[in-house]
C-alpha positions in Angstrom: -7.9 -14.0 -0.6 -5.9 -14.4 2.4 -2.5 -12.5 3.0 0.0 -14.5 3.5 3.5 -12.5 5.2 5.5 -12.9 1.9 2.8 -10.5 0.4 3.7 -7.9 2.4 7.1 -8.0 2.1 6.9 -7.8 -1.6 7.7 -4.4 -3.9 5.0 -1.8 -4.0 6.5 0.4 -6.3 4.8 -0.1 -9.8 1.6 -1.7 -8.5 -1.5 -0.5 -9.3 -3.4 0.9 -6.0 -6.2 2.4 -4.3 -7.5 3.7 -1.3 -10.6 2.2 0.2 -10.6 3.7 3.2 -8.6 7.0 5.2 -9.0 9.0 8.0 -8.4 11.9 5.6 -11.7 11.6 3.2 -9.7 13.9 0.4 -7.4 11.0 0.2 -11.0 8.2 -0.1 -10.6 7.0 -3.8 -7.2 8.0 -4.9 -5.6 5.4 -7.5 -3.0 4.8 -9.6 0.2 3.4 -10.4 2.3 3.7 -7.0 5.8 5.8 -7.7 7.5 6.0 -4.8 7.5 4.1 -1.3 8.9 5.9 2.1 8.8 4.6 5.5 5.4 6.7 6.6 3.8 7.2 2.9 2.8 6.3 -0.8 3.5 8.1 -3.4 0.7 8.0 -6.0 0.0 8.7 -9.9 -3.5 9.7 -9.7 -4.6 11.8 -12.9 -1.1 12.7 -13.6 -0.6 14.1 -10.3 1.5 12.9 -8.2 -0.6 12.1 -4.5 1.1 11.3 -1.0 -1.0 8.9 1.0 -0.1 8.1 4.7 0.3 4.3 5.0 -1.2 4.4 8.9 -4.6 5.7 8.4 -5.4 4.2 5.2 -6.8 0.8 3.8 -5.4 0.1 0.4 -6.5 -2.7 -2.9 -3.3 -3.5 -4.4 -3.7 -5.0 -8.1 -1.2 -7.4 -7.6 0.9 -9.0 -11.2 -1.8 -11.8 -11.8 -4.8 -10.0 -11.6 -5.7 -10.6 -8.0 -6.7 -7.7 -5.9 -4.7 -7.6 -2.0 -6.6 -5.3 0.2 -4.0 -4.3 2.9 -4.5 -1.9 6.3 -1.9 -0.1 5.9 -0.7 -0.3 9.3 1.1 -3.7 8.1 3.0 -1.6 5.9 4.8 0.8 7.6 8.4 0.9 7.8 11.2 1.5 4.5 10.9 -0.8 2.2 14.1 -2.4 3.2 13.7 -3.0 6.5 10.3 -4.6 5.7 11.9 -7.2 3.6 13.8 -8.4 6.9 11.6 -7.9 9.5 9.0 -10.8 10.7 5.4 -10.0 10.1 2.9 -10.1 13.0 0.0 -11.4 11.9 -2.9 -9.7 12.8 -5.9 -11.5 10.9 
């Protein structure tokens, strides 16, 4: 599927997740409902734990409302979730 800017400037928080890839390989297969978005990290609901997963090392699959899955580098993500909403994406694909 291809990513399109108004993708990533959508709400994380509630979306299913998982991490594909990380430079930390604890952190390789962690999913769950996300919780809680900050400007460096996701916060995670994996097997009622909560996990923090830094958004610049990590490759995520976001199940997005309709059933489609959004892998995203998470590198596109960082920032608050505010300030994403009115900032201009780069596109970098």
């Amino acid at each position: 599927m291809k990513i399109t800017p108004d993708m990533l400037r959508q709400e994380f928080v509630g979306l299913d997740a998982k991490v594909v890839k990380s430079s930390n390989p604890n952190q390789k297969g962690i999913s769950g409902k996300i919780i809680k978005e900050t400007r460096n990290t996701l916060v995670i609901l994996h097997k009622r734990t909560k996990k923090s997963v830094i958004k610049d090392v990590t490759v995520f699959h976001f199940m997005m409302p309709d059933g489609t899955v959004l892998e995203v580098d998470g590198k596109a993500i960082v920032g608050s979730p505010e300030t994403r909403l009115k900032k201009r994406v780069r596109r970098r694909w």
